[in-house]
Structure formats: C-alpha cells, structure tokens
PyMOL CGO cylinders between C-alpha atoms (Angstrom):
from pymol import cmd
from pymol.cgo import CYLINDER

trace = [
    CYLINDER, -6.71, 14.34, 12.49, -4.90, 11.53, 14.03, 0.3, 1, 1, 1, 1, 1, 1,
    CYLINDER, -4.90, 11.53, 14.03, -7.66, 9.21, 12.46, 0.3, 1, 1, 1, 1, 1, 1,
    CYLINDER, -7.66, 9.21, 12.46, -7.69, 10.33, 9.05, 0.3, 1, 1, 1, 1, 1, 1,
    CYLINDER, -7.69, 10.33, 9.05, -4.03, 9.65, 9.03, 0.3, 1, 1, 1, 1, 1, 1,
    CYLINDER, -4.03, 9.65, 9.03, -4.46, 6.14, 10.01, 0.3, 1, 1, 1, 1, 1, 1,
    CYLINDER, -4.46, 6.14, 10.01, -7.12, 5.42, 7.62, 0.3, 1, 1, 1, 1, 1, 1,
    CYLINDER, -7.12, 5.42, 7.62, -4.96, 7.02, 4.91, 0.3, 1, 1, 1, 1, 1, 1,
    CYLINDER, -4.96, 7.02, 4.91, -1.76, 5.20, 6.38, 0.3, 1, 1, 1, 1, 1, 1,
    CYLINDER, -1.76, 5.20, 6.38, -3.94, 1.69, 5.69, 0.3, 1, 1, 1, 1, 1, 1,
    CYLINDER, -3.94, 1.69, 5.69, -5.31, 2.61, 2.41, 0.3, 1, 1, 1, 1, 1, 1,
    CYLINDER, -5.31, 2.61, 2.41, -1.91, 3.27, 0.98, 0.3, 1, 1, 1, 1, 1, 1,
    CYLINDER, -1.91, 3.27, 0.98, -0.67, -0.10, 2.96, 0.3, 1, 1, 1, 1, 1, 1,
    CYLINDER, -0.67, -0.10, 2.96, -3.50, -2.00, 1.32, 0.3, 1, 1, 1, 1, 1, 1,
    CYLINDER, -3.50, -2.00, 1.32, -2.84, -0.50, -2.34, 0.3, 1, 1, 1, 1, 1, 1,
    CYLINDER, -2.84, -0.50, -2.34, 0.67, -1.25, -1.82, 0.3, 1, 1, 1, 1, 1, 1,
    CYLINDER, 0.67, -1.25, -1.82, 0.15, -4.85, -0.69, 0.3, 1, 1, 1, 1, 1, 1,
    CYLINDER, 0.15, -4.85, -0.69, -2.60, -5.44, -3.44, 0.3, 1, 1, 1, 1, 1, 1,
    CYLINDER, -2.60, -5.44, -3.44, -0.77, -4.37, -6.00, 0.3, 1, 1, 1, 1, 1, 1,
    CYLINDER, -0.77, -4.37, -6.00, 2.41, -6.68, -5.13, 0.3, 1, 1, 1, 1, 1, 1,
    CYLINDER, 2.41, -6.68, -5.13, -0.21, -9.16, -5.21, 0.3, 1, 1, 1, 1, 1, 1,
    CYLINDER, -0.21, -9.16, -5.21, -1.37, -8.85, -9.10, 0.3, 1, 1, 1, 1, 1, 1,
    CYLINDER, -1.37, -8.85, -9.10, 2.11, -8.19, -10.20, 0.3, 1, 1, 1, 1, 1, 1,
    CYLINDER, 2.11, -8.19, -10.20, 3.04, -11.59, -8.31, 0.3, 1, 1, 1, 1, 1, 1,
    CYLINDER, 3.04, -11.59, -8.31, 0.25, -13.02, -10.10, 0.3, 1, 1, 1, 1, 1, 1,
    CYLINDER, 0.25, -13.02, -10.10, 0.70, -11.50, -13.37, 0.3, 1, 1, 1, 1, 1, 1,
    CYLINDER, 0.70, -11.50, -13.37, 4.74, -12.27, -14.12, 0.3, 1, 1, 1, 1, 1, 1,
    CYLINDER, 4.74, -12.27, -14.12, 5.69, -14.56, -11.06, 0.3, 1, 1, 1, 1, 1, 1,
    CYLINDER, 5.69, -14.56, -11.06, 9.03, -14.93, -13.49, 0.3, 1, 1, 1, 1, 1, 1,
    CYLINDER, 9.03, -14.93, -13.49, 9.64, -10.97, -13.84, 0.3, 1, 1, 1, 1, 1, 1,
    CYLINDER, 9.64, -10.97, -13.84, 12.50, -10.19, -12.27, 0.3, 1, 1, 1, 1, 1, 1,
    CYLINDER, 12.50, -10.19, -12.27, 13.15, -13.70, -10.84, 0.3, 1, 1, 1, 1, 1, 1,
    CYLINDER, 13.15, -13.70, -10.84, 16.89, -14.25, -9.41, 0.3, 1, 1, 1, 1, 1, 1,
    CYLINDER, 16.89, -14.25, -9.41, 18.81, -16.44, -7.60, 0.3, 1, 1, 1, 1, 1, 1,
    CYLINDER, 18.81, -16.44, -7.60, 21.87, -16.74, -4.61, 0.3, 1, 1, 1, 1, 1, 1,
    CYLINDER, 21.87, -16.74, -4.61, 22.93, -19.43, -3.11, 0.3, 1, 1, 1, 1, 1, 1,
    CYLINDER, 22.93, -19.43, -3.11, 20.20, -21.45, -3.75, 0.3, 1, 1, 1, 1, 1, 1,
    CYLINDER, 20.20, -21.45, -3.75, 17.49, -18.33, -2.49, 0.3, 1, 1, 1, 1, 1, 1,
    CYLINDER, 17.49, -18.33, -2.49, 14.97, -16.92, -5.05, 0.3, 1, 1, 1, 1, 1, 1,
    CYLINDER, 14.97, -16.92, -5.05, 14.21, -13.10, -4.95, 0.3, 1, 1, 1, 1, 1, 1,
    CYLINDER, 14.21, -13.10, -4.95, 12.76, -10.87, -7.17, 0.3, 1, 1, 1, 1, 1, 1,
    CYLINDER, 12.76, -10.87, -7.17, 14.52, -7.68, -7.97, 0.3, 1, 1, 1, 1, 1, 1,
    CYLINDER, 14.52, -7.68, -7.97, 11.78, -4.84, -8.14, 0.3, 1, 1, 1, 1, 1, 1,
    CYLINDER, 11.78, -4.84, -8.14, 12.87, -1.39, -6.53, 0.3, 1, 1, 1, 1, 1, 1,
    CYLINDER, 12.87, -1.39, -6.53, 9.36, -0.34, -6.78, 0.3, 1, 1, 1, 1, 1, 1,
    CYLINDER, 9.36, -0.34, -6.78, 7.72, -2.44, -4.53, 0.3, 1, 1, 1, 1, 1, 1,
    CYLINDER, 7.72, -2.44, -4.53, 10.79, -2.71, -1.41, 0.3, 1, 1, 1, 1, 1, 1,
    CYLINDER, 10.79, -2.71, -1.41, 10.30, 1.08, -1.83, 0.3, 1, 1, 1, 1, 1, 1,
    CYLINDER, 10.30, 1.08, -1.83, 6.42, 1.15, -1.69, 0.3, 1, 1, 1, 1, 1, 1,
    CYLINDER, 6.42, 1.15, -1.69, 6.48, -0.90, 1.21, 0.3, 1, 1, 1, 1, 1, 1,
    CYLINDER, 6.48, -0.90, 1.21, 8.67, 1.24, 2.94, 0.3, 1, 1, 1, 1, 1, 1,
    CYLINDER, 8.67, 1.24, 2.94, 11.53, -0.54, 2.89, 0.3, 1, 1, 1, 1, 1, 1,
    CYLINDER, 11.53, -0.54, 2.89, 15.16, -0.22, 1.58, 0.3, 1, 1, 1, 1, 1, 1,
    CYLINDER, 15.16, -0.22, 1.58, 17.35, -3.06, 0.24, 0.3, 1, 1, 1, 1, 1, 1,
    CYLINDER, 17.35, -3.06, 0.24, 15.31, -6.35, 1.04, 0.3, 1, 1, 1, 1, 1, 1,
    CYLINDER, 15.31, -6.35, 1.04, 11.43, -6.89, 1.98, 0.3, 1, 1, 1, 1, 1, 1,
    CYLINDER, 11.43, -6.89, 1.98, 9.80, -9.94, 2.72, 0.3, 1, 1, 1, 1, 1, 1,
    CYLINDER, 9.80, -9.94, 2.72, 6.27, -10.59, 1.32, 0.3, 1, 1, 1, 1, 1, 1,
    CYLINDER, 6.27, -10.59, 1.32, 3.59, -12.53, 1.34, 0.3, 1, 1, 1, 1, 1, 1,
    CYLINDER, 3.59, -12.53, 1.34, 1.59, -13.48, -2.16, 0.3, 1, 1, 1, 1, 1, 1,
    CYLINDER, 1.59, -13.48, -2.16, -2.16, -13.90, -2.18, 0.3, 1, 1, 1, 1, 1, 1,
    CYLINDER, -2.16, -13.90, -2.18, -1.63, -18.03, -2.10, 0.3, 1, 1, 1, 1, 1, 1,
    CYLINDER, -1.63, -18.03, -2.10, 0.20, -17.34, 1.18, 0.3, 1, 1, 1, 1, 1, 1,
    CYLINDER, 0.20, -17.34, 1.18, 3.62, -17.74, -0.29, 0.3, 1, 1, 1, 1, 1, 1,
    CYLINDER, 3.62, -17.74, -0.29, 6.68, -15.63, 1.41, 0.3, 1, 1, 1, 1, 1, 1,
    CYLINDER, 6.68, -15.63, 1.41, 8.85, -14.19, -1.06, 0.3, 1, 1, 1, 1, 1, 1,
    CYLINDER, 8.85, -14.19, -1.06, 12.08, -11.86, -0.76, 0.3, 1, 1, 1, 1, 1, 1,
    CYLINDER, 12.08, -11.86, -0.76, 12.15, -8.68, -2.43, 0.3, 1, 1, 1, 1, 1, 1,
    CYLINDER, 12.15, -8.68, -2.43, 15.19, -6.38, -3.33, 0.3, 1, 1, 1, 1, 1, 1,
    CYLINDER, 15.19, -6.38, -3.33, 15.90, -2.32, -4.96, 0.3, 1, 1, 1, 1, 1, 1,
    CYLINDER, 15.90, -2.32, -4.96, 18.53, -2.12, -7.15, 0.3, 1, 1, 1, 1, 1, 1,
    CYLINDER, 18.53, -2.12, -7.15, 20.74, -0.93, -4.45, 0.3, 1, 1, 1, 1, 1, 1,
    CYLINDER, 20.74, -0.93, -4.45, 20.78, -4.60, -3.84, 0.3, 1, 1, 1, 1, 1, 1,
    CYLINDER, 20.78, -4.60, -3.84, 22.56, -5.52, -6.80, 0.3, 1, 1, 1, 1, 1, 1,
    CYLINDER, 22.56, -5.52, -6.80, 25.11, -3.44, -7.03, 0.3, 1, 1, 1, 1, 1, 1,
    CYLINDER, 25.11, -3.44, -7.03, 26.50, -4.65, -3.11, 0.3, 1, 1, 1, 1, 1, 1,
    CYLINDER, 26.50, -4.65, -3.11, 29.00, -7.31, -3.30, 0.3, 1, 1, 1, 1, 1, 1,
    CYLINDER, 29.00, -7.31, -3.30, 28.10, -11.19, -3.24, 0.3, 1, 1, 1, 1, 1, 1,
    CYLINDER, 28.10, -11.19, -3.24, 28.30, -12.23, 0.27, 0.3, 1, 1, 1, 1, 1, 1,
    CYLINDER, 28.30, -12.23, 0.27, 26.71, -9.05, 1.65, 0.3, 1, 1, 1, 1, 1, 1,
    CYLINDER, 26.71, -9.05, 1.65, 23.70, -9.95, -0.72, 0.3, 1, 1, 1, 1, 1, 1,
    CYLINDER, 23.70, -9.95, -0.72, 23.98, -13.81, 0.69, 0.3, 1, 1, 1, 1, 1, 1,
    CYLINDER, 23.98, -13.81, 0.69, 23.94, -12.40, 4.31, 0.3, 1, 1, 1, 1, 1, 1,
    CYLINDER, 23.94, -12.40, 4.31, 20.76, -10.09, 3.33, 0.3, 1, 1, 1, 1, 1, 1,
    CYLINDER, 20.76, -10.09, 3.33, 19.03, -13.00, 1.89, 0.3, 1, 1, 1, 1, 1, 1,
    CYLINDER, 19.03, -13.00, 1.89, 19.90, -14.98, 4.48, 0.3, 1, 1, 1, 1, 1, 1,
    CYLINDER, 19.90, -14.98, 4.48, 18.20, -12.44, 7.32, 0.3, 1, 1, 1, 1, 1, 1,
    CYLINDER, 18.20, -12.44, 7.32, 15.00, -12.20, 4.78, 0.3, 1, 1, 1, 1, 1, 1,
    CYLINDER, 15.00, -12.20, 4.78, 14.81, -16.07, 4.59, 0.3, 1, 1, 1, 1, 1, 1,
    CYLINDER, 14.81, -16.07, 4.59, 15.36, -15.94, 8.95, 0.3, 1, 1, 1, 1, 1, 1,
    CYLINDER, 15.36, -15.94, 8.95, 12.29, -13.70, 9.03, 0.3, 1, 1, 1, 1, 1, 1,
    CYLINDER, 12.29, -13.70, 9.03, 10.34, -16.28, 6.92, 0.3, 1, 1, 1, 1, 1, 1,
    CYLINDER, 10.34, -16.28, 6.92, 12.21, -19.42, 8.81, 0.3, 1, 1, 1, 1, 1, 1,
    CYLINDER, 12.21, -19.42, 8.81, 10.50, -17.80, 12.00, 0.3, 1, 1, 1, 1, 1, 1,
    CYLINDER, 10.50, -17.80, 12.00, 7.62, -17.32, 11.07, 0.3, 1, 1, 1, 1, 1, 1,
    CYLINDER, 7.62, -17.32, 11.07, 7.27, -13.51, 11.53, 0.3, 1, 1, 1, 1, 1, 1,
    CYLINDER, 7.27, -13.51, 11.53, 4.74, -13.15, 8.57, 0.3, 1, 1, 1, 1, 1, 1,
    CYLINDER, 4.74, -13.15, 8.57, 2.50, -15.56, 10.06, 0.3, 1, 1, 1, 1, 1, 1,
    CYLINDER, 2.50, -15.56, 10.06, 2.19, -12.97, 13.46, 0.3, 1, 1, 1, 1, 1, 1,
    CYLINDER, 2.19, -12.97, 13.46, -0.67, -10.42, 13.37, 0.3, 1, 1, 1, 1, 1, 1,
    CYLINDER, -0.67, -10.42, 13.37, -0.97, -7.41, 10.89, 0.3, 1, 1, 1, 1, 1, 1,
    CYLINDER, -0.97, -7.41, 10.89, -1.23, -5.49, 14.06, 0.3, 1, 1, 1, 1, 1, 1,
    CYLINDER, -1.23, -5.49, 14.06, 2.01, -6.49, 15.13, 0.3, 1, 1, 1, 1, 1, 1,
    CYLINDER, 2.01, -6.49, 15.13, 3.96, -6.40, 12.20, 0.3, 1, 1, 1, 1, 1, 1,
    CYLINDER, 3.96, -6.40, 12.20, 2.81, -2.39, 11.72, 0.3, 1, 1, 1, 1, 1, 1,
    CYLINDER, 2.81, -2.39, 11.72, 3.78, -1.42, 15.13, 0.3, 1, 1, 1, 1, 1, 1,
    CYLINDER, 3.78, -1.42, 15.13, 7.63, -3.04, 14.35, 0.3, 1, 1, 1, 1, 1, 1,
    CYLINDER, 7.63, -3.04, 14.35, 7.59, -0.92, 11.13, 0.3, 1, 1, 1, 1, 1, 1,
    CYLINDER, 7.59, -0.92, 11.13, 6.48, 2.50, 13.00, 0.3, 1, 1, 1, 1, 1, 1,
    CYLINDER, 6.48, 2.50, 13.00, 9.39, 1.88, 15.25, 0.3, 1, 1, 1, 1, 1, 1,
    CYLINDER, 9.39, 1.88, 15.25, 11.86, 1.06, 13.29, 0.3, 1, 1, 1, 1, 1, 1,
    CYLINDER, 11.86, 1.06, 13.29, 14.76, 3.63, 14.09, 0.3, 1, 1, 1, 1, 1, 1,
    CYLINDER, 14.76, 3.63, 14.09, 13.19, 4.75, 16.88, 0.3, 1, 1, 1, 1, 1, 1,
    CYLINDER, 13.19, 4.75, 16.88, 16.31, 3.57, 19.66, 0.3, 1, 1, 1, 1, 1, 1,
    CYLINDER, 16.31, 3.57, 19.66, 14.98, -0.26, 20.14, 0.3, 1, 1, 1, 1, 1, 1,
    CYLINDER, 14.98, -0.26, 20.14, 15.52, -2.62, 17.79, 0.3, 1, 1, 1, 1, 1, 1,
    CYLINDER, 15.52, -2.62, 17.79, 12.84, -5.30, 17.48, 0.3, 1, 1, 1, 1, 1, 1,
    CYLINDER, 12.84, -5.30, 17.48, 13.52, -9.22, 18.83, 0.3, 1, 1, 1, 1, 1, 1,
    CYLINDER, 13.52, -9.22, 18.83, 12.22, -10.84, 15.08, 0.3, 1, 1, 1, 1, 1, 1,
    CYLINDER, 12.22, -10.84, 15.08, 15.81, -8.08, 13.83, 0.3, 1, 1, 1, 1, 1, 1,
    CYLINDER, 15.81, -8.08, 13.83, 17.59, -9.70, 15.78, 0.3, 1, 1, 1, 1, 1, 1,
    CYLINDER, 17.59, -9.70, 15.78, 16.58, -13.45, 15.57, 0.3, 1, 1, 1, 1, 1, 1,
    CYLINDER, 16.58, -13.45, 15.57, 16.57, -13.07, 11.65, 0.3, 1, 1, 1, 1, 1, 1,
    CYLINDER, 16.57, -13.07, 11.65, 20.63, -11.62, 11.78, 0.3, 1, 1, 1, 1, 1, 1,
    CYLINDER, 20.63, -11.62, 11.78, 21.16, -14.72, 14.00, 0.3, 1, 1, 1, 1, 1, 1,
    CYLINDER, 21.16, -14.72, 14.00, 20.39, -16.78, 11.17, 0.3, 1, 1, 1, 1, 1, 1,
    CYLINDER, 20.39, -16.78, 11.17, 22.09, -15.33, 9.13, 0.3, 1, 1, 1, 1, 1, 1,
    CYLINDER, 22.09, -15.33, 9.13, 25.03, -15.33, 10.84, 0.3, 1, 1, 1, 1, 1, 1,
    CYLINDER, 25.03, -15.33, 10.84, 24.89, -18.84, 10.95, 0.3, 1, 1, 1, 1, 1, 1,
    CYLINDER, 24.89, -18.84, 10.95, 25.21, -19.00, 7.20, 0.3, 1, 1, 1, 1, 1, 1,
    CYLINDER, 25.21, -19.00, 7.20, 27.44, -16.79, 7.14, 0.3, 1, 1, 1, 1, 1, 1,
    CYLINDER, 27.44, -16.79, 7.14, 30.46, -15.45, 8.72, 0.3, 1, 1, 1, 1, 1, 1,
    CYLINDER, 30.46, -15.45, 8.72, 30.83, -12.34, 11.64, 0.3, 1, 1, 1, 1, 1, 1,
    CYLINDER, 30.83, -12.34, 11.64, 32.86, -10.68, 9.18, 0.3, 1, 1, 1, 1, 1, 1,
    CYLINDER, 32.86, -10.68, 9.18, 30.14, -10.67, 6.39, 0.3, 1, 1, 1, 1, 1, 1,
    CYLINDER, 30.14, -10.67, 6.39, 27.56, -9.43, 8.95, 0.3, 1, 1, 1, 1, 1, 1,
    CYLINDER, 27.56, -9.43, 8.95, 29.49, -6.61, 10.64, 0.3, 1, 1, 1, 1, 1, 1,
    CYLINDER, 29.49, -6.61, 10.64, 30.35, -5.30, 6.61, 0.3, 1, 1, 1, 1, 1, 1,
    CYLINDER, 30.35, -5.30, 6.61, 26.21, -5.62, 6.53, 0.3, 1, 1, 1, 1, 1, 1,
    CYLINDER, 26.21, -5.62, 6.53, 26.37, -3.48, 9.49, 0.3, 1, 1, 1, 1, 1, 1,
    CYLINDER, 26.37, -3.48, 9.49, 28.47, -1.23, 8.31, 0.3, 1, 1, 1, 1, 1, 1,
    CYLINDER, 28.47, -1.23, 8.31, 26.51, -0.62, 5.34, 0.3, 1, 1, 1, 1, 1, 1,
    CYLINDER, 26.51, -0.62, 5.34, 23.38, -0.03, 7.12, 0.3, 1, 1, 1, 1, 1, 1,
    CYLINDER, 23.38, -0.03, 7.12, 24.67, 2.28, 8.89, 0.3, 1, 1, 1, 1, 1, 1,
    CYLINDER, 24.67, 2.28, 8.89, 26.04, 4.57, 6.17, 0.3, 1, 1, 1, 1, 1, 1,
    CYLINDER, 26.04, 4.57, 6.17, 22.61, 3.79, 4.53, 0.3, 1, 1, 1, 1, 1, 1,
    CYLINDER, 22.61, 3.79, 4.53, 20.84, 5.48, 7.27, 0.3, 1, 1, 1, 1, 1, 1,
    CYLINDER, 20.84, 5.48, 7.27, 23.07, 8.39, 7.45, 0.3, 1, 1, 1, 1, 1, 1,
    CYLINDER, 23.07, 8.39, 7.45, 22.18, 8.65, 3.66, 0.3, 1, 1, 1, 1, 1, 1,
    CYLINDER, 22.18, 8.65, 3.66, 18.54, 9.05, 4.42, 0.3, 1, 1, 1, 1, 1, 1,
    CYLINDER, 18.54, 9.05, 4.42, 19.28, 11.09, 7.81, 0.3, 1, 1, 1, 1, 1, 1,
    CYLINDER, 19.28, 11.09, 7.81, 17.87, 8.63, 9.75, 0.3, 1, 1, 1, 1, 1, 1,
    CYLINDER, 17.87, 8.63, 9.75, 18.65, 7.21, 13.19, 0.3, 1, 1, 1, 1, 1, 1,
    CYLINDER, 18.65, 7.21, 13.19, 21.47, 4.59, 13.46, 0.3, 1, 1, 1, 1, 1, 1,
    CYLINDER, 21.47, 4.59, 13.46, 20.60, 3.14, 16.79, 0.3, 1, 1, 1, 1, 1, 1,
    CYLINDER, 20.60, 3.14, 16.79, 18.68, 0.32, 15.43, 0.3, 1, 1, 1, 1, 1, 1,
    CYLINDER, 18.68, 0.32, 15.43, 21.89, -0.56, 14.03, 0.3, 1, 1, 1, 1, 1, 1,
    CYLINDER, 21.89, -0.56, 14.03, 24.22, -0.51, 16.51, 0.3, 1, 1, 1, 1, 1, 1,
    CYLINDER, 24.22, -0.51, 16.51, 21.98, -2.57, 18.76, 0.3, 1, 1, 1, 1, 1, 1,
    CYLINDER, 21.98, -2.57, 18.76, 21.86, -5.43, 16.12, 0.3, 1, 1, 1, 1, 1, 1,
    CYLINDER, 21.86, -5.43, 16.12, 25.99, -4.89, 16.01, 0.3, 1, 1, 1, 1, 1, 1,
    CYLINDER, 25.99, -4.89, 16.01, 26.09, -5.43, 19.46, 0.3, 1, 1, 1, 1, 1, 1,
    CYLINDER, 26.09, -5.43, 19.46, 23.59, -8.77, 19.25, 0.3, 1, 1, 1, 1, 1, 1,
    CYLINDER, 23.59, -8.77, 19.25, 25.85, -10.49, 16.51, 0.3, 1, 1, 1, 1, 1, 1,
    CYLINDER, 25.85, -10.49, 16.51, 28.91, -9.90, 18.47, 0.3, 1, 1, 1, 1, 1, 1,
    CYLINDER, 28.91, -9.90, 18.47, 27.22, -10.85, 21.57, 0.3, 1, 1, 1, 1, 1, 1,
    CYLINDER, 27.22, -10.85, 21.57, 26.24, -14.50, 20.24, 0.3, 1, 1, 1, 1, 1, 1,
    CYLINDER, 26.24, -14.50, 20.24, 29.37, -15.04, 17.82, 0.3, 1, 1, 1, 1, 1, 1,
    CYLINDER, 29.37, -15.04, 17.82, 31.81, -15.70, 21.27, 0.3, 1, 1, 1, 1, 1, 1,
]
cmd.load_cgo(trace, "trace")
C-alpha cells in the first residue's frame, strides 16, 4: 500500500513538474510580472499543483529558477508581496533548488508538521534584509490566518516568528 502511494505521489509530482515545464516553454511571457525589480509569473494553477499556496519557486527545463504566485498573491498589499518575493528569491540566492530531489520532498512532507525547516528560515532572513521587521511579522501574520483557513498547523509559523525576531536585535 505504502508503495503504490509513493509511486502515485511521484507520478503526479512528475506531471506537475512537466507540465510547468511546456507551459514555461510555450508562453515564457504569459502571465509575466514584475516588483521591485523581481519577475514572477502569476499562475494559481501551477503554485496550487505543486502544493503550494501564495509563492513557489521553480525550476524550468534550461535550469532557470523562477517565482511563481496564486491570485491570492495579488490581491495582498505591496510590501507583503515584496517581502514574499524577496523569501522566494532567498530560496534561489541559496541555492536550495540546486540540493537533491530527495531532500527537497522530505521538506515538503514536513511542512506543518512542528519543525520548521533551516532553508525557511535562511530564505525569511533575506528577506528581512530587504525589508523591514514590520513587513515580515504582517507576512507572519498572514500565514498564520492562512493556515487556520486551510485547518492546518501554525507551528511552522510561529517558529519562523520567533527566528526573525531573534536575528532583527
């Protein structure tokens, strides 16, 4: 049983990731935007297919890291969408795509789960430091109504609360 979920869990990852691919190839312009001098595209389907909420980051097939968003994105205000941007540009910035597949699932199966993961953390660092502690503990905030929302554990969120208070002294 446990077996046949993991091979189903992977072919719906791989479909998922293949067909960001074509539609990257296809219209690289689609949805194109732009804040503070970070591109993003703006397609709910694929942040949501990737089982994600608010901001992804990608890679293409020519190895290119790109920053997705859901329309939930669009409708926060301006510097909570600089601050999210900023986090998705930390994760590229440390290179957290470039670690293996392997380790990248196992941070998205335990996501919520109490522990928040070190490349979180290290990616709201950076953005704090384009940003302001203000901006980031509104982020917070948000995140943690989001997961209310979707009845999902807020721990994750506190932790990273904590962190950005922690290094802003």
């Amino acid at each position: 049983m446990i077996r046949r979920l993991v091979r189903m869990y992977k072919t719906i990852k791989e479909t998922n990731e293949a067909q960001l691919k074509v539609s990257y190839m296809i219209s690289p312009k689609l949805n194109q935007k732009e804040l503070d001098g970070i591109t993003y595209f703006n397609s709910d389907l694929y942040v949501k297919a990737c089982g994600a909420r608010i901001a992804y980051t990608a890679k293409t097939t020519f190895g290119e890291t790109i920053i997705l968003t859901d329309d939930e994105f669009e409708t926060l205000p301006k510097d909570l969408r600089k601050f999210i941007l900023y986090h998705e540009l930390g994760h590229q910035i440390n290179g957290d795509l470039n670690r293996p597949v392997e380790e990248l699932q196992k941070v998205m199966r335990n996501r919520n789960r109490r522990k928040v993961s070190e490349m979180e953390l290290k990616a709201d660092e950076y953005a704090l430091s384009k940003t302001d502690l203000e901006t980031a503990l509104r982020v917070m905030d948000f995140l943690k109504d989001l997961t209310k929302r979707l009845g999902l554990s807020s721990a994750e969120i506190k932790q990273r609360r904590k962190y950005l208070l922690k290094i802003s002294k």
